[in-house]
C-alpha positions in Angstrom: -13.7 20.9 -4.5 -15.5 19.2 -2.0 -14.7 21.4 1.0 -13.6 25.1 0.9 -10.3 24.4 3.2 -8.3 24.1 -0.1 -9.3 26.5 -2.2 -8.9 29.1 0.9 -5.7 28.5 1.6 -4.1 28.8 -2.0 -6.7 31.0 -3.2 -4.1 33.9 -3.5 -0.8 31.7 -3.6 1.5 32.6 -6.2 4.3 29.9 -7.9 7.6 30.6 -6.5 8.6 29.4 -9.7 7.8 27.8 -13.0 6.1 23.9 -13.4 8.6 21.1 -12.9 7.7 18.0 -14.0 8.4 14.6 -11.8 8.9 11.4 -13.2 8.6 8.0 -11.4 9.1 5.1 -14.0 8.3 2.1 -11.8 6.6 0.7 -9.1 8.0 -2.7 -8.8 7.7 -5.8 -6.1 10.1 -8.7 -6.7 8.6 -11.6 -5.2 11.3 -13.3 -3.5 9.0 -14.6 -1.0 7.8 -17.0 -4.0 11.2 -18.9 -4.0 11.4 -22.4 -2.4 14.8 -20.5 -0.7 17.3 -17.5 -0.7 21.1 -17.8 -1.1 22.0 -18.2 2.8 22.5 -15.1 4.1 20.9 -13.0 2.0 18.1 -11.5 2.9 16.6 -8.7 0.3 14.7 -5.7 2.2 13.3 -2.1 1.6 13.8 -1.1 -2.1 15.7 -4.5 -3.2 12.2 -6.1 -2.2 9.5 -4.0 -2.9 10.0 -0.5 -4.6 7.4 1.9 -4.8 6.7 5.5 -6.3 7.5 8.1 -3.9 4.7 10.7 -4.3 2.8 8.5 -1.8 6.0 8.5 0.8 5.4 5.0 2.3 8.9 3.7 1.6 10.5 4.4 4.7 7.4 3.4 6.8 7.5 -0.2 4.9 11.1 -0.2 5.3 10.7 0.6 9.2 7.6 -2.2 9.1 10.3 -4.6 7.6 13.1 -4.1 10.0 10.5 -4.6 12.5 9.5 -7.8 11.2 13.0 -8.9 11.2 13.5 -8.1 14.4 10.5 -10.0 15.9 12.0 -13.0 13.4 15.4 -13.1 15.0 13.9 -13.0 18.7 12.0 -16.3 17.7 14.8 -18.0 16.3 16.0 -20.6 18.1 17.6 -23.7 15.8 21.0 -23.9 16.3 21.6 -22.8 12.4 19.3 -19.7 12.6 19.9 -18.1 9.8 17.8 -20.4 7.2 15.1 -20.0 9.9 15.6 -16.1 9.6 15.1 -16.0 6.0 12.3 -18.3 6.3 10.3 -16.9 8.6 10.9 -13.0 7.6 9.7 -14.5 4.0 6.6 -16.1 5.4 5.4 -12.9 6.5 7.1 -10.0 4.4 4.3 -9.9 2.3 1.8 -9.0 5.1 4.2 -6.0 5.4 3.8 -5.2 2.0 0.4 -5.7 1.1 -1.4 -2.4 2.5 1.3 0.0 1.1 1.7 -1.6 -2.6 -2.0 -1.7 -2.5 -2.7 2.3 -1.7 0.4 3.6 -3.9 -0.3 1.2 -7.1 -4.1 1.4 -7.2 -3.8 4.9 -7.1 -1.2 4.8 -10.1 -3.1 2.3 -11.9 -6.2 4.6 -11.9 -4.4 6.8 -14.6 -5.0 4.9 -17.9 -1.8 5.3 -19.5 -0.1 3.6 -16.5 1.4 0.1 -17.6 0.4 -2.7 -15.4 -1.8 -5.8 -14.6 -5.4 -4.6 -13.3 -6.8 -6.8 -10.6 -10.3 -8.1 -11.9 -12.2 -6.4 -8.9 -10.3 -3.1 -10.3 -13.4 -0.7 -11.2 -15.3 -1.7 -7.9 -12.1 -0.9 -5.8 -11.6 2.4 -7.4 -15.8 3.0 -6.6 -15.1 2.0 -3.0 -11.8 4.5 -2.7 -13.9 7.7 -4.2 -16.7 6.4 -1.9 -14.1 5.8 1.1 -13.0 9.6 0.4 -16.1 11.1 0.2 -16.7 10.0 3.4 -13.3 11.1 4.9 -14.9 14.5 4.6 -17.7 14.2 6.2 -16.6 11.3 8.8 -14.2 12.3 11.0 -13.5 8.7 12.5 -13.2 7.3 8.8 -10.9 10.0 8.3 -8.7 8.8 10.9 -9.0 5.3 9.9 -7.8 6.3 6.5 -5.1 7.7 7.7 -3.9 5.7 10.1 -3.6 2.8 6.9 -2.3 5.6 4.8 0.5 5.8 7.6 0.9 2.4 7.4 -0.6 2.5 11.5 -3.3 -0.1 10.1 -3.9 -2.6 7.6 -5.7 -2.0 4.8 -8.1 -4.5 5.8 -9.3 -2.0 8.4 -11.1 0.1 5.9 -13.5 -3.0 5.7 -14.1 -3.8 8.5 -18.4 -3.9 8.9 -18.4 -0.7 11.4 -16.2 1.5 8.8 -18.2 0.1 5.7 -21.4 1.6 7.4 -20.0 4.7 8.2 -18.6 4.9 4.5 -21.8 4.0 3.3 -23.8 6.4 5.5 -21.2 9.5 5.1 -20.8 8.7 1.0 -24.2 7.8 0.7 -23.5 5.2 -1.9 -23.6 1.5 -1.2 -20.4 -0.1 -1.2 -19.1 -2.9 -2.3 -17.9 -5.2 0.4 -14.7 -6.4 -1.5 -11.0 -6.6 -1.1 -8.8 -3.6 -2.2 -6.3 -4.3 -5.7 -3.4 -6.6 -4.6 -1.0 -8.6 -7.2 -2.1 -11.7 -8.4 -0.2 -14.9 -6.8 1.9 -16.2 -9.5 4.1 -19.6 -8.8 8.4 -18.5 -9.1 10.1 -15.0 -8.2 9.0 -13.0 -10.7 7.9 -9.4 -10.4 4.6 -7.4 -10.0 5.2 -3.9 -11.6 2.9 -0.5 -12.2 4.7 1.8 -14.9 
C-alpha cells in the first residue's frame, strides 16, 4: 500500500462474517438524447436514462444533477407549448450531466479485462493518467480534493485537466502525463445504447 493509513486501521479487523459475493451485470446509457424527438411528454431520467453500477454510488448524485437540470429547463421555458421545449432543451444538455459520472464508474469497470464493452481508443493512456492522477492524490492534497470533488460529482471531469492540476499530477506522480481526455462513449447516429458488462 501506498500509505500506512489502511493497513493500520484493519490491521487487526476480523470478518464479521464469511465473503459475499456482489454482482452488477450492466452499466448501461440509452442514448435518447440521439433521437430527432421523444414521445410528448415523456421525458426518461435517472436509471431509465443512464444506469450505472453502484459500487461507485453516483446514481443518486446524477439523478439529483438531472432534476436540477430539469429544473433550470422549465424556468427558461417560455413558448406557449412548453413541453416540446422541455424535452428539447433537457436533451440538449443531459449528456453534460452524464458525462463525468459514466466516465469514472465505466473506465474503472472496463479496466478489468473480462468486462464486456467498447474501449475508447485513448483507453491505455487514460488508465496511465488515472494511476498517475492517484498517485498524486496521496501526496497532493489539493489534487486530492479535486478528485474528489469530480468523484462527488461537485466538478466536471474536465477539472482534473485543467493545466494547474496536470502539473501538480505530474510533479506529485512524477510521471509525465498525457494531456488527453478521460474514456467517454463514442457518438453513434440513432438511440442506441453504450453498455459496460
Amino acid at each position: 500500500m501506498i500509505t500506512p493509513t489502511v493497513h493500520n486501521a484493519l490491521r487487526y479487523a476480523q470478518p464479521s462474517e464469511g465473503i459475499r459475493h456482489y454482482r452488477f451485470p450492466v452499466s448501461t446509457w440509452k442514448h435518447f438524447e440521439r433521437l430527432s424527438r421523444l414521445p410528448r411528454g415523456v421525458l426518461p431520467v435517472a436509471d431509465a436514462f443512464c444506469r450505472f453500477n453502484p459500487i461507485h454510488g453516483q446514481g443518486m448524485s446524477s439523478a439529483a444533477k438531472q432534476a436540477r437540470l430539469l429544473q433550470d429547463v422549465l424556468s427558461r421555458a417560455a413558448d406557449p407549448d412548453p413541453i416540446p421545449a422541455v424535452q428539447a432543451g433537457f436533451m440538449a444538455e443531459v449528456a453534460s450531466v452524464l458525462e463525468t459520472p459514466w466516465t469514472m464508474s465505466t473506465s474503472a469497470d472496463l479496466a478489468f479485462p473480462q468486462t464486456r464493452g467498447e474501449r475508447p481508443d485513448n483507453f491505455a493512456e487514460a488508465q496511465r493518467f488515472e494511476a498517475a492522477l492517484f498517485r498524486a492524490a496521496v501526496a497532493d492534497p489539493i489534487v486530492h480534493r479535486a478528485m474528489t470533488e469530480v468523484a462527488q460529482l461537485l466538478q466536471s471531469h474536465h477539472r482534473l485537466q485543467e493545466p494547474d492540476m496536470m502539473r501538480r499530477i505530474e510533479a506529485a506522480s512524477g510521471t509525465k502525463t498525457p494531456s488527453l481526455s478521460l474514456p467517454r462513449s463514442q457518438s453513434r447516429a440513432g438511440c442506441g445504447e453504450t453498455v459496460a458488462a
